[in-house]
C-alpha positions in Angstrom: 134.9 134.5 67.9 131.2 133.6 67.3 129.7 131.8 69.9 128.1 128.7 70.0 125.5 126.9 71.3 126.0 122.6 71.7 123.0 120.3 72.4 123.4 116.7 72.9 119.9 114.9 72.5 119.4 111.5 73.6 116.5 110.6 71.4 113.8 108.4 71.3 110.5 107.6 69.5 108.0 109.6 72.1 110.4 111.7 73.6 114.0 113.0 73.8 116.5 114.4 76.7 118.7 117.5 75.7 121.9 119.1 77.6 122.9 122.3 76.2 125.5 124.5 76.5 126.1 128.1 75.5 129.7 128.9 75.1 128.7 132.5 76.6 128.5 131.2 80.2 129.5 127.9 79.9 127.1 126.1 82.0 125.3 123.1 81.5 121.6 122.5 81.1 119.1 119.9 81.0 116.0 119.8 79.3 113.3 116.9 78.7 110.9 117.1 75.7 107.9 114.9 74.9 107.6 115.3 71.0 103.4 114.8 71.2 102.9 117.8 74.1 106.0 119.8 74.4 106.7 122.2 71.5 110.1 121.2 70.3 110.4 123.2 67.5 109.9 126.2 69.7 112.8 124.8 72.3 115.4 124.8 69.4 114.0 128.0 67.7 115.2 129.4 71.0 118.4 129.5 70.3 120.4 131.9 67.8 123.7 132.3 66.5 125.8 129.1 65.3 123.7 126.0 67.0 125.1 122.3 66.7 122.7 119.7 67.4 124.7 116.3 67.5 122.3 112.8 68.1 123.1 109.2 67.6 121.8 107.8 64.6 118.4 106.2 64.6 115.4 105.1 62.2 112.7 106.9 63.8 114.6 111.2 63.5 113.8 111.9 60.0 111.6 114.5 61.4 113.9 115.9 63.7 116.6 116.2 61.4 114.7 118.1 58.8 112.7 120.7 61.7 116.9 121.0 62.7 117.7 122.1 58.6 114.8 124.2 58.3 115.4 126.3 61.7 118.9 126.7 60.1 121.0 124.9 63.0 123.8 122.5 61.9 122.8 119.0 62.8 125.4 116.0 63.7 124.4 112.4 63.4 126.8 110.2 65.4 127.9 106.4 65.1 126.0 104.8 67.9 128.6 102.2 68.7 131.5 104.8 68.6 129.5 106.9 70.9 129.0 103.7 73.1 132.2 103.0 73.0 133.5 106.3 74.3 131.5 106.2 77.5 132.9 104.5 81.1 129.6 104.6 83.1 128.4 101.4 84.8 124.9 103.3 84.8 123.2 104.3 81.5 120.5 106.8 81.3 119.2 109.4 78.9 120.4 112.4 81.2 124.1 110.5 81.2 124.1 109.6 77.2 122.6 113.1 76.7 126.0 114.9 78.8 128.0 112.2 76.5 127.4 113.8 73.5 128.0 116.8 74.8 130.9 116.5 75.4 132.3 114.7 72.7 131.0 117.8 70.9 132.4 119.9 73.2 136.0 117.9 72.5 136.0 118.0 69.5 135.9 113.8 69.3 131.8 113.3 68.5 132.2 110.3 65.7 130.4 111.9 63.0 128.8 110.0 60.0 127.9 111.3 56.7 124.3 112.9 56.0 123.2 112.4 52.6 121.4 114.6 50.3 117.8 115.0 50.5 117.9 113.8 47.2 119.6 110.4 48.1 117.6 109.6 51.1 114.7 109.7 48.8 116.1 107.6 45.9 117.6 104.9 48.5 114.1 105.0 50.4 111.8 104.6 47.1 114.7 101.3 46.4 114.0 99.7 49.4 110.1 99.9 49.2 110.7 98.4 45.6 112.8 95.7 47.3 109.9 95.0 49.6 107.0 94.8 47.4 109.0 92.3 45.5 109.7 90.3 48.6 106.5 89.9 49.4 106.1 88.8 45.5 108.1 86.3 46.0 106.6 85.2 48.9 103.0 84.8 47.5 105.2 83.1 44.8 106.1 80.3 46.9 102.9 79.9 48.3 101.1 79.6 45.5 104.0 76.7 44.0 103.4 75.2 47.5 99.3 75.3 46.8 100.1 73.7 43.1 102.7 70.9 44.5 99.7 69.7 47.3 97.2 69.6 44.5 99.9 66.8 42.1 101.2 69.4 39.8 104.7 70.0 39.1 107.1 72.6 40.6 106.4 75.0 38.2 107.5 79.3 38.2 103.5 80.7 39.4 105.1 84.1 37.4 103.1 83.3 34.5 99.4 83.9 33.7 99.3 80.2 31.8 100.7 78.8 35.5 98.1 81.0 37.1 94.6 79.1 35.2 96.6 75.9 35.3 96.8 76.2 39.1 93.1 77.5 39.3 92.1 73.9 37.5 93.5 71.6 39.6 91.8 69.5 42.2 91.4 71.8 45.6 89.6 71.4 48.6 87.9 74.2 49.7 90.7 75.6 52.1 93.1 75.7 49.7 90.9 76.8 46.4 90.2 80.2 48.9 93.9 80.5 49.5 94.9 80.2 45.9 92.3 82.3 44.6 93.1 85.7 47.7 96.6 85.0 46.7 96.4 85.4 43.1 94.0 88.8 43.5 96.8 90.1 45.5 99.5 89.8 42.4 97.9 92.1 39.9 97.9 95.1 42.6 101.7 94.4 43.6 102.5 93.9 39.9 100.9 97.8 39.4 103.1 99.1 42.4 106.4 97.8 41.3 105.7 99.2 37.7 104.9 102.3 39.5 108.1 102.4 41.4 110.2 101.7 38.8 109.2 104.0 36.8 110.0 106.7 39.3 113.5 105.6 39.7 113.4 105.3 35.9 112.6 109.3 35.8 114.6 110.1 38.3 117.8 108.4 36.7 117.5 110.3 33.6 119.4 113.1 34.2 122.3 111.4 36.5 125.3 110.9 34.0 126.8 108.8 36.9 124.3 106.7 36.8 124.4 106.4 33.0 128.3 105.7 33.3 127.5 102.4 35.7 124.8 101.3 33.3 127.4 100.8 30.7 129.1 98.0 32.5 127.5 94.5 31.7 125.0 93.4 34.2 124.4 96.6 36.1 120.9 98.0 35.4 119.2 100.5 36.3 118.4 99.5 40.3 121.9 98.5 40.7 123.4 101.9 39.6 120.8 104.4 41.6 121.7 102.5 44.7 126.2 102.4 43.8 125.6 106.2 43.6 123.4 107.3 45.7 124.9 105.0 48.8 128.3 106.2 48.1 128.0 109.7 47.1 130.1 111.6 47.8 132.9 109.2 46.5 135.7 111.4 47.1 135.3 110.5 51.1 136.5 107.2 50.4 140.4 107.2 50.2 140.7 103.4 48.5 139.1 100.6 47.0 139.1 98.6 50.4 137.1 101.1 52.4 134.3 100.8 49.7 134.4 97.4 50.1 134.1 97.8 54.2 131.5 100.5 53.9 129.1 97.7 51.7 129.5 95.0 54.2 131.4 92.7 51.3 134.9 92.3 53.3 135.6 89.1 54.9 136.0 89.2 58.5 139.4 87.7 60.3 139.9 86.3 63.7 143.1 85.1 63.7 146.2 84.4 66.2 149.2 83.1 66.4 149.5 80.6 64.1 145.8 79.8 63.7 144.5 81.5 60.9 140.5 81.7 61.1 138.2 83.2 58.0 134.7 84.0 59.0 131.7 85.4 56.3 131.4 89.0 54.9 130.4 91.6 57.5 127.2 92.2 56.2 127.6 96.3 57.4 126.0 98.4 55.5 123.3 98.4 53.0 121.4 95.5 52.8 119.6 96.3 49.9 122.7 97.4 47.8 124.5 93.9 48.4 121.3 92.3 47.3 121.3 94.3 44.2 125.1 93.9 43.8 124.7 90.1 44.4 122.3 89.8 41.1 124.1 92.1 38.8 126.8 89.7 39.8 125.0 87.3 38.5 124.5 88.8 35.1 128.0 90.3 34.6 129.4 87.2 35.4 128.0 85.9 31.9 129.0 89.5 29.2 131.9 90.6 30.7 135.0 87.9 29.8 137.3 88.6 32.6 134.4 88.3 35.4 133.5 85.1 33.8 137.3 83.4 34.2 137.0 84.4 37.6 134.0 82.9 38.7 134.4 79.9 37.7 137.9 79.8 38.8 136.7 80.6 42.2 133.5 78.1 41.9 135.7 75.1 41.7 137.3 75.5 44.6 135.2 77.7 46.7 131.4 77.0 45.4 128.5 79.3 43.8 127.7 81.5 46.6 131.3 82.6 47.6 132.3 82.9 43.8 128.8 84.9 43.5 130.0 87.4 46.7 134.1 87.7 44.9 132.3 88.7 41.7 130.0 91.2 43.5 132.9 92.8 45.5 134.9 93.4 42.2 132.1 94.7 40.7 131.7 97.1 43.5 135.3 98.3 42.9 135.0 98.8 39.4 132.1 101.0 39.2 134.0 102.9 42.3 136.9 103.5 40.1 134.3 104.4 37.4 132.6 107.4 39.0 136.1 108.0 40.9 137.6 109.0 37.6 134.7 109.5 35.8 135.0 107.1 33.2 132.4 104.6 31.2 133.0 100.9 31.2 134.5 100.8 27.6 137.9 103.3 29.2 138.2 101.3 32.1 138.8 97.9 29.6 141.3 100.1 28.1 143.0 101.0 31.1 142.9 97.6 32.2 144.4 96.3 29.0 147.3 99.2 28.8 148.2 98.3 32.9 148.4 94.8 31.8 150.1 95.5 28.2 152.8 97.4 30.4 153.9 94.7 33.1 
């Protein structure tokens, strides 16, 4: 039997606490590192034979995670709350959440959560700065309408460069003429980014036939695909439609009992960025595709706009599941569709 050496690191932003254990002797150990004057990478490099490294996941260990890959030790990212939830302490410390993983690793129980490729990390990180730069679009948007509104003009879309000269000629004072005219400069160069982005999860779309199959289903573009396959790859590690829909954050959420039945919003786990995306493709495929079209307005009649807006995005999340499930473009799936309801 090989052996095998277990770390459990409680990490942080400066610095990290390990406990180790080699299955040789058994025993225990400690270690503290400070990432900016301790050599880490010469800690793990240490070690030989099969090493596990298991951390809770956090927003600040991309660099751990790929010194972990490149030393060619097998690293675990764990579900914070599970790992929370699995401890009975009334005191919490880095030594005593360090010894927790441990031993969950050492059980066999350490809630493990899927690493993506390389590859998808990068796509998903290149959406959301996209989704930002346009945020902050939309922002200087607003401001600029706001600008326009105070000076007697109408509420009018500040998108355009005819809205742009028209806002430029109307009455100011001198506070507001210096705001309009610093947030106008500040368009063009945004404008230049989001091209730039775009185009880079244009060329990095163009050899992904699962991304091609999405884009054949009304309303789901470019963005909109990249993130369905990239967030859920692989898609045979979800068993059924309604994990999918848990995984996105687009289930509704249920506290009920007895006889009081309770409905509260979505969950809202997940990506945010993907039910953004999903929420406007909705949106669109709401208007080409028939069938999406009876349903929201059935639902918008007695449920309103938004909740209509959210069903349509969660059946559009399940059919471009079932889609790269079975491998299949938008016009098969119609015709499965039609056969399963041609049959009952």
């Amino acid at each position: 039997m090989m052996e095998t050496v277990y770390c459990g690191v409680d990490i942080h932003s400066r610095m990290q606490t390990v406990a180790f254990c080699d299955t040789r002797d058994g025993e225990i150990h400690l270690a503290q590192l400070d990432h900016h004057k301790d050599d880490v990478r010469g800690f793990y490099a240490q070690f030989t034979g099969k090493v596990l490294v298991g951390w809770e996941a956090t927003g600040y260990s991309t660099w751990f995670e790929k010194m972990i890959d490149e030393l060619g030790h097998e690293g675990w990212i764990g579900q914070p709350a599970e790992i929370r939830r699995r401890a009975n302490w009334r005191q919490k410390n880095d030594r005593r959440d360090a010894e927790l993983i441990l031993e969950l690793m050492l059980r066999g129980e350490f809630p493990r959560i899927h690493r993506r490729e390389v590859t998808s990390t990068e796509i998903l990180r290149m959406l959301r700065y996209r989704h930002r730069l346009v945020k902050i679009k939309t922002m200087i948007a607003n401001n600029l309408q706001a600008l326009g509104i105070s000076a007697g003009l109408p509420k009018i879309s500040m998108r355009t460069k005819k809205a742009k000269e028209r806002l430029q000629r109307a009455p100011m004072t001198e506070a507001m003429r210096r705001q309009c005219e610093e947030w106008i400069s500040l368009l063009d160069p945004l404008n230049e980014r989001v091209k730039g982005a775009e185009k880079w999860l244009e060329e990095a779309a163009e050899a992904d036939d699962q991304v091609k199959l999405l884009r054949t289903h009304p309303g789901v573009g470019l963005l909109t695909s990249l993130a369905l396959v990239h967030t859920l790859k692989p898609i045979d590690r979800f068993g059924n439609q309604r994990k999918v829909v848990a995984y996105v954050g687009l289930e509704p959420m249920e506290r009920s009992s007895a006889d009081k039945k309770r409905f509260l919003g979505i969950s809202k786990a997940g990506s945010r960025v993907l039910r953004f995306l999903l929420g406007e493709a909705a949106n669109s495929a709401a208007k080409e595709d028939e069938e999406l079209r009876r349903f929201y307005y059935r639902l918008v009649f007695r449920r309103g706009r938004s909740k209509a807006k959210i069903a349509v995005a969660r059946k559009l999340l399940v059919r471009s599941y079932i889609m790269l499930r079975d491998n299949i473009d938008y016009a098969e799936f119609r015709r499965r569709g039609l056969e399963a309801r041609s049959a009952r």
